[in-house]
C-alpha positions in Angstrom: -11.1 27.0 -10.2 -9.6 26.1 -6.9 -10.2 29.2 -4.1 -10.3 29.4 -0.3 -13.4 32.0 -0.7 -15.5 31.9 -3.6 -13.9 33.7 -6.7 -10.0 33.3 -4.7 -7.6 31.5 -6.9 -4.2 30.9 -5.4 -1.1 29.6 -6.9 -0.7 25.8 -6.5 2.2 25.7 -4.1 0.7 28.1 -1.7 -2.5 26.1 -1.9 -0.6 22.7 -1.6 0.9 24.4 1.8 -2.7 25.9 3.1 -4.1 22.1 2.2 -0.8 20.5 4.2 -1.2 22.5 7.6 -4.8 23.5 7.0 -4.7 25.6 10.5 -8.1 24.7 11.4 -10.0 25.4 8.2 -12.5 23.0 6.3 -11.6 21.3 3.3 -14.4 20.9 0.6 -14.1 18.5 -2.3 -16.8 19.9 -4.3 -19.1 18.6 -6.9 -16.9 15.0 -7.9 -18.0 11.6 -8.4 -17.7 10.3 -5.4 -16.9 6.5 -4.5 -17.4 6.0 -1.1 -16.9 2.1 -0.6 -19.4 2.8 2.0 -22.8 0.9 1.3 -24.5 2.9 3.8 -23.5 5.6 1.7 -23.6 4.3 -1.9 -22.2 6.6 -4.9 -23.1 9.8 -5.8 -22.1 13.1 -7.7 -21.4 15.3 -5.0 -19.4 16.9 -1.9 -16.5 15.3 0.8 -16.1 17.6 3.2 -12.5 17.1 5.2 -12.0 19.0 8.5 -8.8 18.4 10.2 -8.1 14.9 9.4 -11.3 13.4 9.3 -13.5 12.9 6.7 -17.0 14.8 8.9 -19.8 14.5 5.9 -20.3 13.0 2.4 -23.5 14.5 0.7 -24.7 16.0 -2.5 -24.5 19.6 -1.6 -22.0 20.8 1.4 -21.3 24.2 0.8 -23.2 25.3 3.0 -22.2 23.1 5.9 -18.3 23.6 5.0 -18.8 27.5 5.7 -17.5 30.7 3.9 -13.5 30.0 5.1 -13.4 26.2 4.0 -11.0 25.7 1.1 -13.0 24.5 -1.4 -11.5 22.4 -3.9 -13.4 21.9 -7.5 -13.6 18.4 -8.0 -16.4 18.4 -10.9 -13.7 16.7 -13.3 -12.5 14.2 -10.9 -13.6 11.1 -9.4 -13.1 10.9 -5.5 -12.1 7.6 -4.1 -10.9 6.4 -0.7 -7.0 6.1 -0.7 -5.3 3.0 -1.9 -4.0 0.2 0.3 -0.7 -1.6 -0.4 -1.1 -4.7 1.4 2.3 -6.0 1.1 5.2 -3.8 0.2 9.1 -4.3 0.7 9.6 -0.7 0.9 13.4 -0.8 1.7 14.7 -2.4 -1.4 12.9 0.8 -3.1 16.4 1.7 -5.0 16.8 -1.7 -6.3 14.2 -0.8 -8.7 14.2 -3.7 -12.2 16.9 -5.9 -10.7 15.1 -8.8 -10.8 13.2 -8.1 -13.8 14.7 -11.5 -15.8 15.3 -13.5 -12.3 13.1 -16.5 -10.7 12.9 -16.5 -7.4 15.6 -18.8 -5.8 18.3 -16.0 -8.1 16.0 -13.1 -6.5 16.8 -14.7 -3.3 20.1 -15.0 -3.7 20.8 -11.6 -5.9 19.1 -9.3 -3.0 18.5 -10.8 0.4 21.8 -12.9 0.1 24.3 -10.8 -1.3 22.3 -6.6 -1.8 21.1 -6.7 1.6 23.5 -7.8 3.6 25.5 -4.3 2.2 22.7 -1.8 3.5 23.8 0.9 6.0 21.2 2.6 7.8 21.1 5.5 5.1 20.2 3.1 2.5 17.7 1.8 4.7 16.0 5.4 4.9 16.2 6.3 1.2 14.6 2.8 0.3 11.5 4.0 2.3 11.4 7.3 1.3 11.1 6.4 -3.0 9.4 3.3 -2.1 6.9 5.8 -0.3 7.2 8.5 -2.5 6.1 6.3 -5.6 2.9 4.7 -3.4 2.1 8.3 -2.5 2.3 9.5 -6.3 0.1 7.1 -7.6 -2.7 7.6 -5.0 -1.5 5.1 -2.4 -2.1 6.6 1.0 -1.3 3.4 3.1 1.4 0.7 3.1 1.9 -2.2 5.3 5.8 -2.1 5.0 7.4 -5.3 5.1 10.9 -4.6 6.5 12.6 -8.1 6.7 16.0 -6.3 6.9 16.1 -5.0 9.7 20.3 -5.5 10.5 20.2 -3.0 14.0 18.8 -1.2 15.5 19.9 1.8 13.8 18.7 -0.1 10.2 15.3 0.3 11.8 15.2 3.5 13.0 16.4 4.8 9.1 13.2 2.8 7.9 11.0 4.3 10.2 12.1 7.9 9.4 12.0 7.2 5.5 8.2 6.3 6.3 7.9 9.3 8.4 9.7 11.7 5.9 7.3 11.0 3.2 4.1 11.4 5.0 2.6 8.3 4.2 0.3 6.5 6.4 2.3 3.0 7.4 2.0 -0.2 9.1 5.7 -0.8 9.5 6.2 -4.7 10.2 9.6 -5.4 11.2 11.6 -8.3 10.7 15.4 -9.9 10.4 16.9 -10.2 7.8 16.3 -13.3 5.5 20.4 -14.2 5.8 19.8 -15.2 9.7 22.2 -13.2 10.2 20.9 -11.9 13.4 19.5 -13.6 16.5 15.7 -13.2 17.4 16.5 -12.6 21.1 19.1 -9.0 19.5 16.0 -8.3 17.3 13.2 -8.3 19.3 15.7 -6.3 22.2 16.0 -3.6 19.1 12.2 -3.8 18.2 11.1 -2.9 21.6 13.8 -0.2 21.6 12.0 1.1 18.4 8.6 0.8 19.7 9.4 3.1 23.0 10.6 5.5 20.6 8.6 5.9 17.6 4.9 3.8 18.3 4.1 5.4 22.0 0.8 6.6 20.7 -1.9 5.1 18.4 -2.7 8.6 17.2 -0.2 8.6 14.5 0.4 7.4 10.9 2.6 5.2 11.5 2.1 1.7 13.2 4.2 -1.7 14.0 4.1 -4.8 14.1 5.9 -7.6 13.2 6.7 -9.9 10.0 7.8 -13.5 9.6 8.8 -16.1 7.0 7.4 -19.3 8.1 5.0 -19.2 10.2 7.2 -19.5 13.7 5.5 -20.2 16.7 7.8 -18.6 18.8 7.8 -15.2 16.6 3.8 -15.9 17.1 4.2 -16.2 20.8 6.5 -13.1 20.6 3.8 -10.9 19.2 0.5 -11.9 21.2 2.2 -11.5 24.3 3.4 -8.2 23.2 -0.2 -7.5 21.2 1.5 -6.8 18.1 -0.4 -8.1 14.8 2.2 -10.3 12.4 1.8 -10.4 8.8 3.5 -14.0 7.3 4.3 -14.9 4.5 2.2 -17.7 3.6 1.6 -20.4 1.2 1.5 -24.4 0.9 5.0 -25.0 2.3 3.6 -23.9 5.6 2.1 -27.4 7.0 2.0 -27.2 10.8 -0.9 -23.7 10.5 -3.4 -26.3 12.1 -1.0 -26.4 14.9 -0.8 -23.0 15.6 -4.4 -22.3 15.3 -5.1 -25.4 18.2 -2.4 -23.3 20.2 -4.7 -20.5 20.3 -1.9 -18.5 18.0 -3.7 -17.7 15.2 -6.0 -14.6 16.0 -7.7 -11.9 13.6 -4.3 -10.0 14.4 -2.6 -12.0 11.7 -1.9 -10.7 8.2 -1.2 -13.2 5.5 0.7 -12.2 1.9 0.6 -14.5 -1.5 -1.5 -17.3 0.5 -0.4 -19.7 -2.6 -2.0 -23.0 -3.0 -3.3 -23.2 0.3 -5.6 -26.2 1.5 -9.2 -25.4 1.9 -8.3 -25.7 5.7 -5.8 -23.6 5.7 -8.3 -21.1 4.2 -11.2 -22.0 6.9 -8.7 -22.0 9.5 -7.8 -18.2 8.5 -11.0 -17.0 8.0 -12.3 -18.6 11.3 -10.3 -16.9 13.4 -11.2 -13.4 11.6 -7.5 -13.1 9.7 -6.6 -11.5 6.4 -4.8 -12.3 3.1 -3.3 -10.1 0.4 -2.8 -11.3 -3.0 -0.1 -10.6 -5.4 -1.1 -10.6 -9.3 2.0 -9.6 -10.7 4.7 -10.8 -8.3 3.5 -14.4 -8.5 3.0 -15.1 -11.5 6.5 -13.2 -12.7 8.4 -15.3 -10.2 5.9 -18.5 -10.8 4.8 -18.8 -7.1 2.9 -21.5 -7.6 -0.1 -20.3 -9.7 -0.4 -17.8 -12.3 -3.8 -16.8 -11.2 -4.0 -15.6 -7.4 -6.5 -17.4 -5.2 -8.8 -14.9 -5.2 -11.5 -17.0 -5.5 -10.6 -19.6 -2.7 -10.6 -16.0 -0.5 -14.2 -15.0 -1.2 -15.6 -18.5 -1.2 -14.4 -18.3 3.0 -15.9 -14.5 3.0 -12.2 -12.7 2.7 -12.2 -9.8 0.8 -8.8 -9.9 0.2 -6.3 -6.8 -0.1 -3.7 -6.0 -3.0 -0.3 -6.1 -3.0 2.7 -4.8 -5.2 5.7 -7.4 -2.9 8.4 -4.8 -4.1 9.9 -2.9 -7.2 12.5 -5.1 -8.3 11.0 -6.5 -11.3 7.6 -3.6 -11.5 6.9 -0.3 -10.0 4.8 0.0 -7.4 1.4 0.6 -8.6 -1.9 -0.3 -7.5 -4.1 0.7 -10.2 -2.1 -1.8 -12.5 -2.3 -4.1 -9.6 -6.0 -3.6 -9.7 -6.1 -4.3 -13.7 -3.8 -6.5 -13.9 -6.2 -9.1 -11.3 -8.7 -8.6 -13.6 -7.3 -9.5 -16.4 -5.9 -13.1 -14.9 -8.9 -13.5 -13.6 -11.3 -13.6 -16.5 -9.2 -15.5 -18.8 -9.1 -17.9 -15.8 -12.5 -17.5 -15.2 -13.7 -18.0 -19.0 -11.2 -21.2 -19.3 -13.3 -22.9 -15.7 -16.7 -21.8 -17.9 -15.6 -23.9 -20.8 -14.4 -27.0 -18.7 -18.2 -26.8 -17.4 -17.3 -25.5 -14.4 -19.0 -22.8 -12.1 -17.0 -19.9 -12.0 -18.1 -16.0 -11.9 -16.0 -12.6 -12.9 -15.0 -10.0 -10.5 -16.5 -6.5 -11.0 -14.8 -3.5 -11.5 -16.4 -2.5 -7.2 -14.9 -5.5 -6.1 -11.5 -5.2 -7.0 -11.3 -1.5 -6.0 -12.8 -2.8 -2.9 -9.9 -5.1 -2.2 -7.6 -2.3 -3.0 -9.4 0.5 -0.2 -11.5 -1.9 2.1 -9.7 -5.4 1.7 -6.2 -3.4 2.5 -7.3 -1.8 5.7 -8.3 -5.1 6.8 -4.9 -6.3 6.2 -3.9 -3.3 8.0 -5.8 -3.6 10.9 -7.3 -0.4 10.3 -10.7 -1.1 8.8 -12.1 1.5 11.6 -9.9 4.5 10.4 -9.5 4.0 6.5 -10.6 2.3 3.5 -13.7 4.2 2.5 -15.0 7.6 2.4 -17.2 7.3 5.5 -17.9 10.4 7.7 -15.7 9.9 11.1 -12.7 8.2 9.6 -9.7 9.7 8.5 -9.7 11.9 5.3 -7.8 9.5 3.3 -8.8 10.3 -0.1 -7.3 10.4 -3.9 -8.5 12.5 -6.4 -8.2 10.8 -10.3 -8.6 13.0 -13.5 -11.5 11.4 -15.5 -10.9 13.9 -18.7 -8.0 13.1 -19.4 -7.2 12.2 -23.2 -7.2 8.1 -21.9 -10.1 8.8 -18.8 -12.3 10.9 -20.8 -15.6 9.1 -22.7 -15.7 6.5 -20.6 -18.9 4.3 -19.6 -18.5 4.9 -15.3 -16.3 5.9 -12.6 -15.3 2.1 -11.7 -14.2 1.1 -15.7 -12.6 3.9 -15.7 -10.0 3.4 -12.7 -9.8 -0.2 -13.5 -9.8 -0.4 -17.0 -8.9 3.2 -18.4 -6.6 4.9 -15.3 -2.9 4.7 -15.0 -0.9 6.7 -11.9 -0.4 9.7 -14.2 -4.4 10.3 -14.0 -3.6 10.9 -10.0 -4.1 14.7 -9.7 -4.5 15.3 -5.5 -3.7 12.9 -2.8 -4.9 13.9 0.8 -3.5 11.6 3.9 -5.3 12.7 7.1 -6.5 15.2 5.6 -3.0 16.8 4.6 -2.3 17.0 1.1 0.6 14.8 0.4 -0.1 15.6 -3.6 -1.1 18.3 -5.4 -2.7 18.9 -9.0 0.1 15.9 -10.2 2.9 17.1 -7.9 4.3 15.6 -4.9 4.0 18.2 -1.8 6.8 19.4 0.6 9.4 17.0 -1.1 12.8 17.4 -3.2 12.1 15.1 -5.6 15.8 15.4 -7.5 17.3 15.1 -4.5 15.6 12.1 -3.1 16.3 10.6 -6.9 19.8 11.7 -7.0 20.3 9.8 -3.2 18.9 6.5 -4.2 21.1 6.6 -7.6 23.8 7.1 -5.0 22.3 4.2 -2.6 22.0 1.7 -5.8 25.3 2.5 -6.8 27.6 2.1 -4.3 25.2 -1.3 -3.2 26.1 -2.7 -6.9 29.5 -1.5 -7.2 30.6 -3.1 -4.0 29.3 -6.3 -5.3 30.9 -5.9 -8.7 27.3 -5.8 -10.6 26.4 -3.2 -13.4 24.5 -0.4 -11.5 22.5 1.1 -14.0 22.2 0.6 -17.5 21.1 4.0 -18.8 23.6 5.8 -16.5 26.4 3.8 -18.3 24.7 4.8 -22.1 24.7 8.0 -21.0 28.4 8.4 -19.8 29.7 6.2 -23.5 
């Protein structure tokens, strides 16, 4: 029973539209198991209590505090987590969904950022955000650190930023060129600052920017620290000179780092000296063979990195962090098992550590470990709500085998970003979902049939 008084029941919609503009009045998550991510705080059967959009008290019993006009929320069938983190997403190529499923990388590199991208209008540029944020949203990602290398003017960016904005997601939007070269630095960073006067005058917002690079370029690096903007990089072994940029005082903890494949052990001291973070990406690396089929996990934690998650982008998977989440796992114990039998050491990741680099890890990569990542009274109310009786989450041994051994994104029943609910009882909130589908068929369509390329396979089967 879901009510805004005791023994109220109101129809889901109008409840979904009370939780989105709550006007003031508490939210109560009652009676769930809990998963804070907090150690202070430990887990527990028991209350969250939201008000406005920050989380104000975790306890076992809250009704009391939350008063008679809190919405109160009956969570005894759920389990209560932190929203997810997507550490590294390429959220405008959203519509471009399976086109690289049979590709390696040099043909992905030459199939979208060679010949798809360079075809974006600004449009396309919004509706990739929107799905791309939609889908996080839906399967209880609250956060995504947006990775927008194709950023073609300054109206391309703008479109991006408004997709984000449109979907009420929380996002670290870091901007970039696109991967052509097809425009200068010196026109970019004139359009970036542009954006930033327009859309990133205040902190107290969802949305946040920075910057993203390819290859580690010292005068990008420059760029951002004298502008104080954090840079996420893609990183890995090909990058030689990082030793270079750290003894030029470039490499600060506002630096992001995505795949991190093969890296030196300096390379990894040098990172987690200067109070950086990395993002690993199961599935993307080892479909495209990046360089090891098992992310480096392990060389993050041996330097103290809890690393974040990252789906890269859905044109070979869908976005989806639980799978993410299992998918690690999985790698890593055959990995782990195969080390055992050579007579190595080598240890297995638990179930609390991999959620841990999906919630706690992520807002690190974020730079927003102070506002999100666990369910800790004073940050901001952030927080997923899973089904665990389902027919495939039911009977299961805990909370934390459940969500990364049992879950999938259709156990997500209520997402809450800032306290706003974004998702409600497994429905996206406040958005045409048909219409945002029917656009990015559109988007995909014209995209592939300016280049000559078969759009969609099903929508040709359906039209034989």
């Amino acid at each position: 029973m879901v009510g805004d008084i005791e023994g109220a029941q109101l129809e889901a919609e109008a409840l979904g539209e009370a939780l989105r503009e709550p006007a003031g009045r508490p939210v109560l998550l009652r009676a769930g198991a809990v998963i804070t991510l907090d150690p202070a705080l430990g887990n527990l059967v028991g209350d969250v209590l939201i008000d406005g959009a920050e989380i104000v008290a975790v306890g076992p019993d809250l009704k009391e505090r939350a008063g008679e006009y809190a919405i109160v929320v009956d969570a005894r069938d759920m389990i209560v987590i932190p929203g997810l983190v997507d550490s590294h997403l390429h959220a405008w190529a959203g519509q471009l969904r399976g086109i690289s499923s049979d590709l390696d990388f040099n043909t992905y590199m030459g199939l979208v950022h060679m010949k798809v991208a360079p075809g974006y209008r600004p449009d396309d540029m919004y509706t990739g955000n929107l799905l791309s944020a939609l889908v996080a949203l839906d399967g209880g990602v609250t956060t995504i650190l947006d990775n927008s290398h194709n950023a073609r003017t300054l109206d391309h960016m703008t479109a991006a930023v408004e997709g984000l904005t449109a979907a009420g997601i929380r996002a670290v939007h870091a901007s970039a060129p696109p991967v052509d070269g097809s425009v200068a630095l010196a026109d970019w960073t004139r359009d970036l600052e542009r954006l930033s006067e327009r859309y990133f005058a205040s902190e107290d917002q969802l949305l946040t920017l920075r910057v993203m690079d390819l290859s580690a370029s010292e005068d990008l690096w420059r760029y951002a620290r004298d502008h104080d903007l954090w840079v996420t990089t893609e990183m890995g072994s090909y990058i030689t000179h990082l030793g270079d940029l750290a003894r030029a005082g470039l490499l600060t903890e506002k630096h992001t780092f995505n795949h991190c494949l093969t890296l030196p052990d300096d390379d990894w001291r040098r990172i987690a000296d200067a109070g950086a973070a990395v993002n690993l990406c199961a599935r993307s690396d080892a479909h495209f063979g990046l360089g090891q089929a098992v992310p480096p996990v392990d060389q993050a934690l041996s330097v103290g990195l809890v690393p974040g998650l990252s789906t890269d982008n859905e044109t070979v998977y869908l976005t989806d962090m639980l799978t993410e989440m299992q998918h690690l796992v999985t790698l890593h114990r055959g990995h782990t098992f195969a080390r055992l039998a050579a007579g190595e050491q080598a240890s297995q990741l638990t179930a609390e550590q991999v959620l841990g680099f999906a919630t706690v890890g992520g807002a690190a990569n974020c730079g927003l470990g102070d506002r999100i990542g666990s369910l800790t009274p004073g940050k901001q109310a952030d927080v997923v709500l899973l089904r665990r009786t389902d027919l495939n989450t039911a009977v299961s041994t805990n909370a934390f085998v459940t969500l990364i051994g049992l879950a999938n994104r259709g156990n997500v029943d209520s997402v809450f970003v800032a306290g706003r609910v974004r998702k409600w009882r497994g429905h996206l909130v406040g958005q045409d979902v048909p219409r945002m589908v029917a656009a990015a068929e559109a988007s995909r369509s014209r995209l592939m049939d300016e280049l000559g390329l078969r759009a969609d396979t099903f929508a040709q089967l359906r039209t034989e």
